[in-house]
N, CA and C atoms as an extended XYZ file, in Angstrom:
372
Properties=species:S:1:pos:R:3:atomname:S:1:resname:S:1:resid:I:1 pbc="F F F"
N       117.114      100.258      145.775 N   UNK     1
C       116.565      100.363      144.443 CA  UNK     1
C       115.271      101.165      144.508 C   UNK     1
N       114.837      102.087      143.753 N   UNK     2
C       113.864      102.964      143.386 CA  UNK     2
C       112.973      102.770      142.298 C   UNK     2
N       111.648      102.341      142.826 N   UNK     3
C       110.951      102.057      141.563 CA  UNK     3
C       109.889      102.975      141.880 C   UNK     3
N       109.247      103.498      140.436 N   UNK     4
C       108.311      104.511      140.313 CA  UNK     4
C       106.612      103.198      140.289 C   UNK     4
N       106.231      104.070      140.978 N   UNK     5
C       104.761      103.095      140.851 CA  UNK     5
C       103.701      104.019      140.174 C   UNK     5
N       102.985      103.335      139.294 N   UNK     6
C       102.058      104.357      138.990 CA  UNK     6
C       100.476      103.528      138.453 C   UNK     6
N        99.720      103.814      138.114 N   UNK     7
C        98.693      103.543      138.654 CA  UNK     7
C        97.532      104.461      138.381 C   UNK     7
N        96.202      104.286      137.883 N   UNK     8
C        94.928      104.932      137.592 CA  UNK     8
C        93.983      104.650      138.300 C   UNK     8
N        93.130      105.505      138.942 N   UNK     9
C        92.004      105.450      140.004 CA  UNK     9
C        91.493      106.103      139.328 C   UNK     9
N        89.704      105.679      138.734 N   UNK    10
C        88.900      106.119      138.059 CA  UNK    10
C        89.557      107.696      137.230 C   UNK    10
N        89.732      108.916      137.521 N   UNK    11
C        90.035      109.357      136.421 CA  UNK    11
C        91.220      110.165      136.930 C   UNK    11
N        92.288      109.546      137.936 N   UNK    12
C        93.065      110.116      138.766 CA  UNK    12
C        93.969      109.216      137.939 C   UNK    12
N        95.252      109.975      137.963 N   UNK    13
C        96.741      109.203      137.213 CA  UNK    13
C        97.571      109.402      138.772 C   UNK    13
N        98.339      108.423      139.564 N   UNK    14
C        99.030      108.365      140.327 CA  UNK    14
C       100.424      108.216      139.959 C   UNK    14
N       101.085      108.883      140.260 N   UNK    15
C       102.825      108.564      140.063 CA  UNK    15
C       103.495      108.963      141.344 C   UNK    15
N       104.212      108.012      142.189 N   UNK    16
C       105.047      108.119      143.478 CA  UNK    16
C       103.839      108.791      144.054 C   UNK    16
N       102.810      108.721      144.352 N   UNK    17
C       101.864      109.269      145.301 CA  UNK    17
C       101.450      110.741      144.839 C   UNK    17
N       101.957      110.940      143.834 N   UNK    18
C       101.156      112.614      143.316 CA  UNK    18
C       100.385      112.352      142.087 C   UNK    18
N        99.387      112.845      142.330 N   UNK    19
C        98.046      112.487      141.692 CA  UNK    19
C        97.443      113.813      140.477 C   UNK    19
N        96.928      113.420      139.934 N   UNK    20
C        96.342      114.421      138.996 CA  UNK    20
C        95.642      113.714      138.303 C   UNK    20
N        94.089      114.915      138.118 N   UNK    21
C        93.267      114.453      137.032 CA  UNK    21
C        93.752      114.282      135.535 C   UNK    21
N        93.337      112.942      134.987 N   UNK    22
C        93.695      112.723      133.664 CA  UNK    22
C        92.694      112.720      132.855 C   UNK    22
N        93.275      113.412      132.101 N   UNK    23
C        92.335      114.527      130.857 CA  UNK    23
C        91.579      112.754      129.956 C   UNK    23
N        90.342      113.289      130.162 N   UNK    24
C        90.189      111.881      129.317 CA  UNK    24
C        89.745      112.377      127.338 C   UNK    24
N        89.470      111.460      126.627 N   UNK    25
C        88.850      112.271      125.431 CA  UNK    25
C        87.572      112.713      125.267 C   UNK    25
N        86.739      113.388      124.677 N   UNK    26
C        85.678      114.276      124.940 CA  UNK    26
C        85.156      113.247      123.559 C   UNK    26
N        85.569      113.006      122.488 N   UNK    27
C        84.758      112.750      121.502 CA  UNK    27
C        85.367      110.852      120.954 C   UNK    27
N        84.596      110.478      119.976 N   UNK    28
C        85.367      109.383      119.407 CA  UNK    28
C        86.578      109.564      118.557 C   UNK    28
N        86.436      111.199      117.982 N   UNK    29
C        87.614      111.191      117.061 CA  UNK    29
C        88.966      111.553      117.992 C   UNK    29
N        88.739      112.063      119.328 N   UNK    30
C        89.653      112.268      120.179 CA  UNK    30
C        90.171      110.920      120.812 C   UNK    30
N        89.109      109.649      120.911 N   UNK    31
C        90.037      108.543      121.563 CA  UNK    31
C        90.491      107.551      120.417 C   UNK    31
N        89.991      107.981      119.080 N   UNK    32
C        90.738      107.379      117.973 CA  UNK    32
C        92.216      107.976      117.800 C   UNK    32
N        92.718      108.921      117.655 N   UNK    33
C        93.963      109.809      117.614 CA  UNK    33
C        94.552      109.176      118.683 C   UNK    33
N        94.183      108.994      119.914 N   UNK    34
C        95.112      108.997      120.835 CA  UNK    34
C        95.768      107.226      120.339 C   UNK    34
N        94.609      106.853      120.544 N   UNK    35
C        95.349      104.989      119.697 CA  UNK    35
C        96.186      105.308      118.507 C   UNK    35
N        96.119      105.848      117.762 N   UNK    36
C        96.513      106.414      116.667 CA  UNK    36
C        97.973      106.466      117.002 C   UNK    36
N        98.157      107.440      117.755 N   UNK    37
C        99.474      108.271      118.275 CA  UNK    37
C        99.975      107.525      119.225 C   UNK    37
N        99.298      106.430      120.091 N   UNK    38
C       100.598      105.839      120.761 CA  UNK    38
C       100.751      104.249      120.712 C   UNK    38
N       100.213      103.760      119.378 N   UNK    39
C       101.220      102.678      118.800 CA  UNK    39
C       101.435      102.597      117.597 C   UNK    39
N       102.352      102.340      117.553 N   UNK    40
C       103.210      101.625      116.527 CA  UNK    40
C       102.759      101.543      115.136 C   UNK    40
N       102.063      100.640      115.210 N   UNK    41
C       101.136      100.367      113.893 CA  UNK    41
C        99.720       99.960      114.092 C   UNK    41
N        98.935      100.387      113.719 N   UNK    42
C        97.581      100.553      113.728 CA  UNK    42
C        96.548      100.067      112.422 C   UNK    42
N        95.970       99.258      112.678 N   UNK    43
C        95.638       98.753      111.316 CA  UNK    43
C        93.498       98.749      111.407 C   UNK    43
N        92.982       99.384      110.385 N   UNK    44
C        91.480       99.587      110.583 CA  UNK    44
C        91.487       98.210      109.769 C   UNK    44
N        90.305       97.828      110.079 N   UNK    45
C        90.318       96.090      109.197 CA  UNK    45
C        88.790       95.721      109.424 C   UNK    45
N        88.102       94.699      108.590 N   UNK    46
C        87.097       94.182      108.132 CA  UNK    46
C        87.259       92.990      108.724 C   UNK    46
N        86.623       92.071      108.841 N   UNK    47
C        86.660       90.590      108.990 CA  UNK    47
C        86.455       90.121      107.348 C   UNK    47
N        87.183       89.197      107.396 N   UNK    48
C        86.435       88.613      105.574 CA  UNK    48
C        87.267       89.618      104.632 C   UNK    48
N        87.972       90.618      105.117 N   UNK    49
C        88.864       91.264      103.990 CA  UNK    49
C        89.843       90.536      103.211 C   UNK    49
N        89.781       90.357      102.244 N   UNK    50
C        91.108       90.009      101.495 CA  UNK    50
C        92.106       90.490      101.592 C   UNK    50
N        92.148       91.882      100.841 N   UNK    51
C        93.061       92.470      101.540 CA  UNK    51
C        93.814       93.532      102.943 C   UNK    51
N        92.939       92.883      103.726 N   UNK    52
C        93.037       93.609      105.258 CA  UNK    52
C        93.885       92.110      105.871 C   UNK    52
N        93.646       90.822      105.493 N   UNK    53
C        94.441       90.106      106.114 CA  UNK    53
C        95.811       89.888      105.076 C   UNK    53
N        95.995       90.434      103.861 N   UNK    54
C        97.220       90.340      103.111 CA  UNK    54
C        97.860       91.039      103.484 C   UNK    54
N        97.664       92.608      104.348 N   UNK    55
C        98.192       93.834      104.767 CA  UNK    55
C        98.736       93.376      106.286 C   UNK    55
N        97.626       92.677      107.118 N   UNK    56
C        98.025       91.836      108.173 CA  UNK    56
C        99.476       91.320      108.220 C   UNK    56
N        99.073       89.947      107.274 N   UNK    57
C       100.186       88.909      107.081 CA  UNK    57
C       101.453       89.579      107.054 C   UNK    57
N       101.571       90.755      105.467 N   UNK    58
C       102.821       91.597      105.227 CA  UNK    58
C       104.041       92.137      106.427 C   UNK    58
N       102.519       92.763      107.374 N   UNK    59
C       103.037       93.516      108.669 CA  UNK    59
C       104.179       92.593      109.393 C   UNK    59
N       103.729       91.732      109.824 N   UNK    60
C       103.689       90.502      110.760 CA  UNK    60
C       105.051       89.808      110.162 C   UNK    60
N       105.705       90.074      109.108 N   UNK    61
C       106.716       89.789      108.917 CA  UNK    61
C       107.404       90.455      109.226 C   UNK    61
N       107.294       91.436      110.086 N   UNK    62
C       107.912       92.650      110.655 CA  UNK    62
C       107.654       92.779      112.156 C   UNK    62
N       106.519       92.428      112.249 N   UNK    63
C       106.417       92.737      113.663 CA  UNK    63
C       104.869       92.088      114.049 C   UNK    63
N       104.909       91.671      115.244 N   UNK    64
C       103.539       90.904      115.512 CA  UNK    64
C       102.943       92.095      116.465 C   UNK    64
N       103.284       92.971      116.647 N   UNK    65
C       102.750       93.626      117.845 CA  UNK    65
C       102.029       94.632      117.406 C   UNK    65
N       100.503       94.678      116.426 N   UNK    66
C       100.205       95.850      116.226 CA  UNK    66
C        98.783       95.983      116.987 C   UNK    66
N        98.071       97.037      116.616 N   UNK    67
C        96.623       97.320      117.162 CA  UNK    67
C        96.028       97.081      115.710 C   UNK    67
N        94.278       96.451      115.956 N   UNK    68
C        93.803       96.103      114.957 CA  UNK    68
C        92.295       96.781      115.138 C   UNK    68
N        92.140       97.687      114.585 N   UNK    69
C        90.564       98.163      115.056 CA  UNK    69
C        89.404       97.939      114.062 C   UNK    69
N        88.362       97.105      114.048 N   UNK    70
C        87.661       96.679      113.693 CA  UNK    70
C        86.688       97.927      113.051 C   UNK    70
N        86.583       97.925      111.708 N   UNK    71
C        85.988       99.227      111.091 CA  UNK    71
C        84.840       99.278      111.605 C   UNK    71
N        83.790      100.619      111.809 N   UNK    72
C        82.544      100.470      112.742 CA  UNK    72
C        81.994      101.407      111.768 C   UNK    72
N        80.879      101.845      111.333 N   UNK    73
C        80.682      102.627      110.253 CA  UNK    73
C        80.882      104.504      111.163 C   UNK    73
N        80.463      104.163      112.507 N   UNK    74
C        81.251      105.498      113.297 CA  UNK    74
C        82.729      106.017      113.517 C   UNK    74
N        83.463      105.087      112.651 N   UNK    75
C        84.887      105.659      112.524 CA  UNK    75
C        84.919      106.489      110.637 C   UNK    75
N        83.716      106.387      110.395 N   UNK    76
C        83.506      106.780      108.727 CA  UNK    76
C        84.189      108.099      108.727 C   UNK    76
N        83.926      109.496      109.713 N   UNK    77
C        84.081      110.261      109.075 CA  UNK    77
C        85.819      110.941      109.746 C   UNK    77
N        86.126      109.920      110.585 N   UNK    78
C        87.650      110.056      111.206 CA  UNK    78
C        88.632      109.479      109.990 C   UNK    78
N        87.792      108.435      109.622 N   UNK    79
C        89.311      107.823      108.497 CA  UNK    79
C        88.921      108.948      107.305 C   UNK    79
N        88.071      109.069      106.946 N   UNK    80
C        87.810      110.254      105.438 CA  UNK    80
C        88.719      111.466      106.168 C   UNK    80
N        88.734      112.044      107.244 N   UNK    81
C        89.697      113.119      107.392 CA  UNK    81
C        90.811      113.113      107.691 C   UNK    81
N        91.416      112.007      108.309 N   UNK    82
C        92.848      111.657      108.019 CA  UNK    82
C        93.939      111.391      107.296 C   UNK    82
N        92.449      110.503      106.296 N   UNK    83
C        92.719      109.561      104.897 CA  UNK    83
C        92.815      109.727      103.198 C   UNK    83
N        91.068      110.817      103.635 N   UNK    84
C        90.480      111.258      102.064 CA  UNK    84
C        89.940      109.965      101.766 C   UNK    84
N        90.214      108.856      102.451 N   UNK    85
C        89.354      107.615      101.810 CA  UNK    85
C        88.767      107.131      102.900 C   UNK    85
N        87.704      106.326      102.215 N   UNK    86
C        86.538      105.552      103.393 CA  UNK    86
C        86.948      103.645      103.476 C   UNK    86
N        88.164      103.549      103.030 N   UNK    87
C        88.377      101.934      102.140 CA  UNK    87
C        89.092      101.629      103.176 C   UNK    87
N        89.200      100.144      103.926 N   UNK    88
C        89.798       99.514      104.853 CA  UNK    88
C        91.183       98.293      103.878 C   UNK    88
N        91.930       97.901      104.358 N   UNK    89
C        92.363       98.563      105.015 CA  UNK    89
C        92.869       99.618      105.077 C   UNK    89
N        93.086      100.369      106.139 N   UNK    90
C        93.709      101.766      106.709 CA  UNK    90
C        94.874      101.305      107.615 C   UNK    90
N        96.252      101.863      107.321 N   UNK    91
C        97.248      101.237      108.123 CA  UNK    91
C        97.604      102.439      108.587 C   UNK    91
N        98.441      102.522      109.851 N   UNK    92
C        99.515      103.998      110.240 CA  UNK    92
C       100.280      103.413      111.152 C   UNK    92
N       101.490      103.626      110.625 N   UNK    93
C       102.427      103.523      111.314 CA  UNK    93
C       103.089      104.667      111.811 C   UNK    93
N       103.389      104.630      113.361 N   UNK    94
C       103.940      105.750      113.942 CA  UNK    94
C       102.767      107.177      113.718 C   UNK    94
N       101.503      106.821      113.694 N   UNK    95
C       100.469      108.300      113.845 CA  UNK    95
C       100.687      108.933      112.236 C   UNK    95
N       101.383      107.892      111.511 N   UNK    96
C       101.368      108.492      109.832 CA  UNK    96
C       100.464      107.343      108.768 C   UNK    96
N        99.411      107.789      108.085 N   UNK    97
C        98.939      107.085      107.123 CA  UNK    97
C        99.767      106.574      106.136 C   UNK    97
N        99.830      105.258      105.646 N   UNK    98
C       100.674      104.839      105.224 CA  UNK    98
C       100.116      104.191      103.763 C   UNK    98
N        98.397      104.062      104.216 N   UNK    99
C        97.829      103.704      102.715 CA  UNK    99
C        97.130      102.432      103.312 C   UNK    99
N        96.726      101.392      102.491 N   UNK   100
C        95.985      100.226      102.637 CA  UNK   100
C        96.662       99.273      102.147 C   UNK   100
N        96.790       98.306      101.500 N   UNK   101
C        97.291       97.105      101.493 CA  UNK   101
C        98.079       97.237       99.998 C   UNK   101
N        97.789       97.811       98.892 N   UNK   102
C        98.512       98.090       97.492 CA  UNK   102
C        98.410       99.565       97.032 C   UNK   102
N        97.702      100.562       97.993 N   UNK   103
C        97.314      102.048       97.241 CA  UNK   103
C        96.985      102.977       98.480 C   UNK   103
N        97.125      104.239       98.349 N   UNK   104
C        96.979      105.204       98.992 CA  UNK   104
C        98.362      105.681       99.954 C   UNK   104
N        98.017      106.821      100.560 N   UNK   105
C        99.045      107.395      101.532 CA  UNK   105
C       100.482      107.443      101.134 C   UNK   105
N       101.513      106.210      101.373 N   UNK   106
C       102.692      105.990      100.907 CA  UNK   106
C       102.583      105.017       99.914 C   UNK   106
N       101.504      104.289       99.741 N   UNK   107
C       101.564      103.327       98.486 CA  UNK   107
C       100.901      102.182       99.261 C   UNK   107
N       101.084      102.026      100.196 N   UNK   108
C       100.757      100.693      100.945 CA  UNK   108
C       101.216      100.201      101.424 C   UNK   108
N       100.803       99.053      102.372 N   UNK   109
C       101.409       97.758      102.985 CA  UNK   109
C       102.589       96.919      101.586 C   UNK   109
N       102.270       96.841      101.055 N   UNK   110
C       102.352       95.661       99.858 CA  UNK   110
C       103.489       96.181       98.545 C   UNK   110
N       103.187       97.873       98.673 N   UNK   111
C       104.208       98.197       97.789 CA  UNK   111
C       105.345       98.889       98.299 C   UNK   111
N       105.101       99.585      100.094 N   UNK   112
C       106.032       99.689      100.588 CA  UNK   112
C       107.146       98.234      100.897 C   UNK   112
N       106.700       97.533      101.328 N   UNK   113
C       107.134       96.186      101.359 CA  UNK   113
C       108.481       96.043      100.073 C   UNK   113
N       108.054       95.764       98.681 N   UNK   114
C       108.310       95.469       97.576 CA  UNK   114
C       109.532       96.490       97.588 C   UNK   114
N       109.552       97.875       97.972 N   UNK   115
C       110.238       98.672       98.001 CA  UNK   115
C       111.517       98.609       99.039 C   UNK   115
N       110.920       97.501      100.223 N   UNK   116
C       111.958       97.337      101.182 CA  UNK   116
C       111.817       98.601      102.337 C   UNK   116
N       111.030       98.819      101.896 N   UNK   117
C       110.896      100.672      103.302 CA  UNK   117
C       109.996       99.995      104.289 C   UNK   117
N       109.109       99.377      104.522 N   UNK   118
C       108.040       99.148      105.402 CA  UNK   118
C       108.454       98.556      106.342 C   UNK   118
N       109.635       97.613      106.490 N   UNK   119
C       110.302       97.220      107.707 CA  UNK   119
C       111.092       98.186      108.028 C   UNK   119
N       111.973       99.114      107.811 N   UNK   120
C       112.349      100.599      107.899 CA  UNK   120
C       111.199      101.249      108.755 C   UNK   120
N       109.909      101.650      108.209 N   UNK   121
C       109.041      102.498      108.800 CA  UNK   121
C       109.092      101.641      110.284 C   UNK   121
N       108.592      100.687      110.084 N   UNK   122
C       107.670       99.839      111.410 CA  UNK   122
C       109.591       99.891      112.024 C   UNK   122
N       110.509       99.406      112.256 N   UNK   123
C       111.833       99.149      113.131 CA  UNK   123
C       112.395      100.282      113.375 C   UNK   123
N       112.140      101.229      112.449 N   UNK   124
C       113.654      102.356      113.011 CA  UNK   124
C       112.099      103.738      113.664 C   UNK   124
């Protein structure tokens, strides 16, 4: 049986013993994208949101496995250029804005839902 081993040494990526430097990100809006782009669903959120934990809950009937990034006022001018809005929540599923909890992007957590597409987006 053949198993691939792989493995990170400070900024070295190892695979079967061949090594290469791994490009790290240069800025915050570069290591926001990359979270962005490799999960699933991604959710910017408040503590104390109303509707950042209604957008939560919605998800979670779909899937428990998302990333939750805690809004920082230094993610201000990454969500305005992705988004056009500065309002949490901010959801993306699959590296696509999807809106906030009833408005924006595709409509939302809440009205994609209602529509029956949002378990569609997040499963297929």
């Amino acid at each position: 049986m053949y198993f691939k081993i792989k493995y990170i040494i400070n900024k070295m990526e190892c695979i079967d013993g061949v090594c290469k430097i791994k490009k790290q990100p240069n800025t915050l809006q570069e290591s926001i994208d990359i979270i962005v782009k490799n999960n699933k669903v991604v959710i910017f959120s408040l503590p104390n949101c109303k509707f950042c934990e209604t957008a939560k809950k919605i998800i979670e009937k779909y899937t428990f496995s998302y990333t939750e990034i805690m809004y920082k006022p230094t993610y201000y001018n990454w969500i305005l250029n992705k988004t056009g809005r500065t309002s949490v929540p901010a959801v993306f599923i699959k590296g696509e804005y999807i809106g906030g909890c009833n408005d924006g992007g595709a409509g939302g957590v809440s009205t994609l839902d209602k529509k029956r597409l949002l378990e569609k987006l997040i499963n297929f």
